[in-house]
C-alpha positions as CSV (number, residue, x, y, z in Angstrom):
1,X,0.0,0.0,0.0
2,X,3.0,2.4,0.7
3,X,4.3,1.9,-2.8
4,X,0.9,3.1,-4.2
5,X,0.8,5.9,-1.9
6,X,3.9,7.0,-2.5
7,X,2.8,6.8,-6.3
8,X,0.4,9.2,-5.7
9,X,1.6,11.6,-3.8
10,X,3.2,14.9,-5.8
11,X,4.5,18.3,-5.2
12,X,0.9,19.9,-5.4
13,X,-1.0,17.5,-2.8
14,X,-0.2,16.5,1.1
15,X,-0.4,13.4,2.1
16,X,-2.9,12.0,5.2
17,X,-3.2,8.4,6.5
18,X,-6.1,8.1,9.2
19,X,-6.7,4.5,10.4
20,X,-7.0,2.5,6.9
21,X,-8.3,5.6,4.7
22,X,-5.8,7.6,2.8
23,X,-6.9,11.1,2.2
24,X,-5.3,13.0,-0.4
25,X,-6.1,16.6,0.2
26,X,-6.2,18.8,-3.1
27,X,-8.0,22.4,-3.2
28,X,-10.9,21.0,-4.9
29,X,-11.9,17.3,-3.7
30,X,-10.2,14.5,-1.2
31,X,-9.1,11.8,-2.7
32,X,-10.2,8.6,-0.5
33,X,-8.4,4.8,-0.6
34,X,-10.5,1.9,0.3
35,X,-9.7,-1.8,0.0
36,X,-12.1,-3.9,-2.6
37,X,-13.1,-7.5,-1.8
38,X,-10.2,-8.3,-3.8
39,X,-8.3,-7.3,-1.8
40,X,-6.7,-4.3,-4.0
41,X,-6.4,-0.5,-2.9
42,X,-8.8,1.5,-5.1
43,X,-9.7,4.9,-5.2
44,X,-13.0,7.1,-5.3
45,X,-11.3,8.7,-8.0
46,X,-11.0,5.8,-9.8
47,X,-15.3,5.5,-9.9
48,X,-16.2,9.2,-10.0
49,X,-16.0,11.9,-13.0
50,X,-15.8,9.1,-16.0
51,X,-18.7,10.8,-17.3
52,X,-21.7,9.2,-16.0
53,X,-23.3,9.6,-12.7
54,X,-21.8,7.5,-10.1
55,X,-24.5,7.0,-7.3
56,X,-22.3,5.6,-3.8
57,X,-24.5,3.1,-1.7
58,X,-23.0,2.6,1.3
59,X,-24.5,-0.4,3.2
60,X,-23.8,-3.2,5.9
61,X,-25.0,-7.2,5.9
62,X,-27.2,-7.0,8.8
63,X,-28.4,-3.3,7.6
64,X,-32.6,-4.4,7.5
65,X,-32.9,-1.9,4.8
66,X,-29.9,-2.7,2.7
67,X,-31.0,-6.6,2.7
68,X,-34.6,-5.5,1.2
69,X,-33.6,-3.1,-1.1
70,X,-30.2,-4.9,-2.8
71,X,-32.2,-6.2,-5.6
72,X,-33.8,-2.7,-6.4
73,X,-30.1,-1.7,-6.8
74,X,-28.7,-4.4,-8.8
75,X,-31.7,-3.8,-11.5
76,X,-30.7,-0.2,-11.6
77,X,-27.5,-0.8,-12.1
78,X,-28.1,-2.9,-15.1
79,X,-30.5,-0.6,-16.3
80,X,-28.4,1.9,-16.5
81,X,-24.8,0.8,-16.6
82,X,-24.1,1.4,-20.3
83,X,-26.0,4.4,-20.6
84,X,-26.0,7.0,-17.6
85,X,-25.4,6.0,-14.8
86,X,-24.0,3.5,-12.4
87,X,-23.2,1.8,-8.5
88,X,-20.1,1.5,-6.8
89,X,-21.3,-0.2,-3.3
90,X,-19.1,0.2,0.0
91,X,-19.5,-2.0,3.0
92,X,-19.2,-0.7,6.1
93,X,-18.5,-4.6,7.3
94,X,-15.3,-4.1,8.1
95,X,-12.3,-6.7,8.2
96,X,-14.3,-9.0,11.1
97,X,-17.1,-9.0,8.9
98,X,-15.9,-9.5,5.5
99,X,-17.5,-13.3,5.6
100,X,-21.2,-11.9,6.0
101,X,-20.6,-9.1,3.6
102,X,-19.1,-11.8,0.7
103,X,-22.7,-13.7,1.5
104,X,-24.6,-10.5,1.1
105,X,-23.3,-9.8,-2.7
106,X,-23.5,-13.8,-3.0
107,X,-27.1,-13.6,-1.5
108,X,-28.7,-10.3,-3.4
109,X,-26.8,-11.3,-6.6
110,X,-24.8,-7.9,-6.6
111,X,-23.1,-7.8,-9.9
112,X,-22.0,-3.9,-9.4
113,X,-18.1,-3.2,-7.9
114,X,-17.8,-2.9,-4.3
115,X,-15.5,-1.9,-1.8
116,X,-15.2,-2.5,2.3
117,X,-13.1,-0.6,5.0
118,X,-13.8,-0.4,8.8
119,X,-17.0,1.5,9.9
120,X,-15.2,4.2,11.2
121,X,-13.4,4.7,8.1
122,X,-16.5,4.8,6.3
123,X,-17.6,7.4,8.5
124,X,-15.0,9.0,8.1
125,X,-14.8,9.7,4.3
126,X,-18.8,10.5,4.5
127,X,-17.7,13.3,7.0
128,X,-14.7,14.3,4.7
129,X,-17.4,14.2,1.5
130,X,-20.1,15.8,3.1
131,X,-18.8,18.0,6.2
132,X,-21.9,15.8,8.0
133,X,-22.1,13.5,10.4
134,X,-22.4,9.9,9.2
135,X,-25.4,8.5,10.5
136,X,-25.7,4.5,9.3
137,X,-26.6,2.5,6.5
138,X,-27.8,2.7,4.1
139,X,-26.6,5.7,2.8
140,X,-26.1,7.2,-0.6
141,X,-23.2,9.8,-2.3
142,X,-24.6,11.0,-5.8
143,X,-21.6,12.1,-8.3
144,X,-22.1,14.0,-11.2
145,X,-20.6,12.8,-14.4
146,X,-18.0,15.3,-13.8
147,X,-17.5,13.7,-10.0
148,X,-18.7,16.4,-8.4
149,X,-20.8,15.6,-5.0
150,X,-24.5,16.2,-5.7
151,X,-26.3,15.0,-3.0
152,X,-25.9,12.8,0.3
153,X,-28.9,11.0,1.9
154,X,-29.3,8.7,4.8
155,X,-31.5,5.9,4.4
156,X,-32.9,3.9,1.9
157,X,-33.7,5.9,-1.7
158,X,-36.1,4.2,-3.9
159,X,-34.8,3.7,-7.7
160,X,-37.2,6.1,-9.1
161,X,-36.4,8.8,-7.2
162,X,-32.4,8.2,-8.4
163,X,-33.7,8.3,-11.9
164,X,-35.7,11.4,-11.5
165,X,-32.7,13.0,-10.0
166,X,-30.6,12.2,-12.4
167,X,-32.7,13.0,-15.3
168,X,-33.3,16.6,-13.4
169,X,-30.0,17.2,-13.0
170,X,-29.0,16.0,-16.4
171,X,-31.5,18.3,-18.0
172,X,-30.4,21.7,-16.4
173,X,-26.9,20.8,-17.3
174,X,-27.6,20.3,-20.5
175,X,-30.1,23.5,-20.5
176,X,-27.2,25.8,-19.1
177,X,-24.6,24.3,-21.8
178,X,-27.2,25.0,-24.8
179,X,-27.7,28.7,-23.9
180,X,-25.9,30.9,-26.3
């Protein structure tokens, strides 16, 4: 992980390791590390400002709300994976739970990417994102197409109201960038 980080780092960005999460601080956005069920150190970056919305569910196994919505999720992500939109999942599981949140993806059939760091950590970058308080799972980041932050909300968010969002934000971009 040190090799990466020191891969990273350059002469216009300080470098900050807090318990598991790497935080590169830049003048416009943090850059934050997580570890993927592979295993692998990935990057928000990496997910965010490709050019389609990126919609962040955070969620736990034994998160009630999580478990009954997963499926909503994975048919959204299908839906609209090639076109405008899509999920990158983070489990807030955590190393001693890494066994239940495998069974979860195996469970719900969850065919998007995910990624899994301690709950604290995952508090932690939801603070960083938001300057809020994190307050459980499941919670959602929305990034625009150009990875800026959009929106943050606790709790469960049903499909539609993602694809109404999207298509209302996607419309007065478009709107502002047709005006002459």
């Amino acid at each position: 992980m040190l090799d990466l980080i020191k891969n990273v780092m350059n002469s216009s960005t300080r470098f900050l390791l807090v318990l598991g999460i790497a935080l590169t601080l830049t003048p416009a956005y943090a850059s934050i590390f997580m570890k993927g069920f592979d295993g692998e150190i990935h990057s928000l970056d990496e997910y965010t400002g490709k050019g389609k919305w990126a919609v962040v569910m955070i969620w736990a196994s034994d998160c009630h709300a999580c478990n009954q919505e997963a499926k909503e999720y994975v048919k959204f992500n299908r839906a609209h994976k090639d076109k405008d939109a899509f999920i990158l999942g983070i489990s807030a599981d955590g190393r001693e739970k890494k066994a239940e949140a495998d069974d979860f993806i195996k469970r719900h059939g969850v065919d998007f990417k995910n990624l899994i760091d301690e709950p604290e950590n995952v508090a932690r970058m939801y603070s960083v994102l938001t300057g809020q308080p994190f307050v459980g799972t499941p919670t959602f980041l929305l990034f625009s197409p150009s990875g800026e932050l959009r929106a943050a909300q606790a709790g469960a968010v049903p499909t539609e109201i993602l694809e109404s969002f999207i298509a209302k934000e996607t419309a007065a971009v478009e709107k502002t960038t047709a005006l002459p």
